[in-house]
LONU-664255 format. One record per residue (C-alpha): x, y, z; residue in one letter. Coordinates in steps of 0.25 Angstrom, whole numbers, padded with zeros to 4 digits, always signed. Last residue first. Example, Ala and Ser with C-alpha at 12.3 -4.5 7.8 and 13.67 -1.06 7.14 Angstrom:
# LONU-664255
+0055-0004+0029S;+0049-0018+0031A;
//
This chain:
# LONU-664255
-0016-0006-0048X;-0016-0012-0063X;-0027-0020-0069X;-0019-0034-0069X;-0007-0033-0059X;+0006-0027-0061X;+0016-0037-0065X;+0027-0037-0053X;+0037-0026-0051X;+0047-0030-0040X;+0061-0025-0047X;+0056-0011-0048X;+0050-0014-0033X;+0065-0012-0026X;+0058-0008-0013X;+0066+0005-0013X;+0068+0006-0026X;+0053+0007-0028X;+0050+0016-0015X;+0059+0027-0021X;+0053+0026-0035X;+0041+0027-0026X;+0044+0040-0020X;+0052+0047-0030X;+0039+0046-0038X;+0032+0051-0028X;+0037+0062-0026X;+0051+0064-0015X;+0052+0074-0004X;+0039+0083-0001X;+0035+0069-0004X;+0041+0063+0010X;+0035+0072+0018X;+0021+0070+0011X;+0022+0055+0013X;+0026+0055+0026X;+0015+0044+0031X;+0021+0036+0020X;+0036+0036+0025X;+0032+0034+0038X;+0022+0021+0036X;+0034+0017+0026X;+0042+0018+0041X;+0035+0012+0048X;+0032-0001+0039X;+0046-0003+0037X;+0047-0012+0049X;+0035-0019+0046X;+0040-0023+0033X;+0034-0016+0019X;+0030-0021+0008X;+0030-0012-0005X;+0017-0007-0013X;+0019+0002-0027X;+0007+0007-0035X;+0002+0005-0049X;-0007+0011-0057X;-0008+0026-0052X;-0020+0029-0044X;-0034+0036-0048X;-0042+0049-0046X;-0052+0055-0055X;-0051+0070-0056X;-0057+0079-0046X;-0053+0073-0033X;-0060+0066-0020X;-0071+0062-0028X;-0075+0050-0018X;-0079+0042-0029X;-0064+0046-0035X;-0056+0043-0023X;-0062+0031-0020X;-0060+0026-0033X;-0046+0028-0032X;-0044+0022-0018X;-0052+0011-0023X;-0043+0008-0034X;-0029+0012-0027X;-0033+0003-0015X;-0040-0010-0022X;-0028-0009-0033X;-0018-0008-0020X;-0024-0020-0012X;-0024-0029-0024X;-0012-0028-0028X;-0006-0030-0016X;-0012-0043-0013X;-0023-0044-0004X;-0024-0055+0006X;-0011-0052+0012X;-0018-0039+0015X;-0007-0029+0017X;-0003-0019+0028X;-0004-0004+0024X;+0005+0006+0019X;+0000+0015+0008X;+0006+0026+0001X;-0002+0036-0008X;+0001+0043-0019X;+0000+0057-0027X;-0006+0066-0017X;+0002+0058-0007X;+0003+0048+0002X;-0003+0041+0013X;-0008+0029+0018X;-0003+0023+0031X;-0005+0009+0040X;-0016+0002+0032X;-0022-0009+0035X;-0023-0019+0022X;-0036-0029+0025X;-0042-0024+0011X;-0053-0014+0020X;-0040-0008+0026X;-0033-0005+0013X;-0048+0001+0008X;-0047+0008+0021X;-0033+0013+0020X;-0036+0019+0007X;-0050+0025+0009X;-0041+0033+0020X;-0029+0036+0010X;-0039+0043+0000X;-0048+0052+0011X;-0034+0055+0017X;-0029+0060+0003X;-0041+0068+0001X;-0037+0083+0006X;-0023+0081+0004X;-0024+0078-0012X;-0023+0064-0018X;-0020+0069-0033X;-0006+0071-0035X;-0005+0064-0050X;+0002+0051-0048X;-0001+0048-0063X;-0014+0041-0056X;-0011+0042-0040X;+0000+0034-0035X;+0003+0021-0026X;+0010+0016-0013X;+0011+0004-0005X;+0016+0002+0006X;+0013-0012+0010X;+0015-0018+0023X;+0011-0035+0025X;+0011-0040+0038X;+0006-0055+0038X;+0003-0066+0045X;-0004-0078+0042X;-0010-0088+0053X;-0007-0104+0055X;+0010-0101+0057X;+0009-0104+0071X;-0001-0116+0069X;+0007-0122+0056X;+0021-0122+0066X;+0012-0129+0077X;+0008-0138+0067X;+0023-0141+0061X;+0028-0142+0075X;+0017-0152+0082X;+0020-0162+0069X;+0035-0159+0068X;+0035-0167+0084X;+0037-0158+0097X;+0049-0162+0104X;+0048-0171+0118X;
//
């Protein structure tokens, strides 16, 4: 005797009852007028109170790294936070922290703006690669040619939504 669409249609609600969710994002964003301000000597203080602001937001983090001009991210998202969110709390207590903590003469901020691209699981080690390289790679390329580079490659000029009220 078959089961009846009653015994299939809860078994079905039963199986699918809890959300799942793997979520990478690299995300990458520049100092103020990307001037080269995150100098060797801090950079680890800066990328640590990163990854645990990240982590205090539900986001683990699986690298941070970058360089004296910008950093790159890939962690694992909320999907109770939005993007947005997560990058503004980031760049805006990273920033204050910097400067309570007096780590640099002038007063230090980051660059309106910043870019943030899925990535599938089988691309997740090689970005992890690609960021944990970073000063290899930039004896190459700057920045700039960086994240044009990064731009055509996940065709983001065509995927500009409105920025957000109060900038990020």
């Amino acid at each position: 005797m078959g089961k009846d669409k009653t015994t299939t249609i809860s078994t079905s609600i039963l199986i699918m009852s809890k959300s799942y969710y793997t979520i990478w994002i690299h995300a990458i964003w520049s100092t103020k007028y990307r001037l080269p301000l995150i100098q060797p000597h801090f950079e680890d203080k800066i990328h640590d109170f990163i990854r645990e602001q990240l982590r205090q937001m539900g986001c683990p983090v699986r690298i941070i790294n970058g360089m004296p001009d910008h950093v790159h991210c890939l962690f694992l998202l909320n999907p109770q936070k939005t993007i947005v969110e997560v990058i503004k709390h980031i760049k805006g207590s990273s920033a204050h922290f910097v400067n309570e903590q007096e780590l640099m003469d002038i007063k230090f901020a980051w660059q309106t703006g910043y870019a943030a691209f899925s990535v599938s699981a089988s691309g997740v080690e090689p970005v992890f690669q690609y960021i944990k390289n970073q000063k290899t790679h930039h004896q190459k390329n700057n920045f700039q040619e960086e994240y044009d580079e990064f731009i055509k490659l996940y065709n983001a000029e065509k995927h500009q939504p409105s920025p957000p009220s109060g900038g990020v």
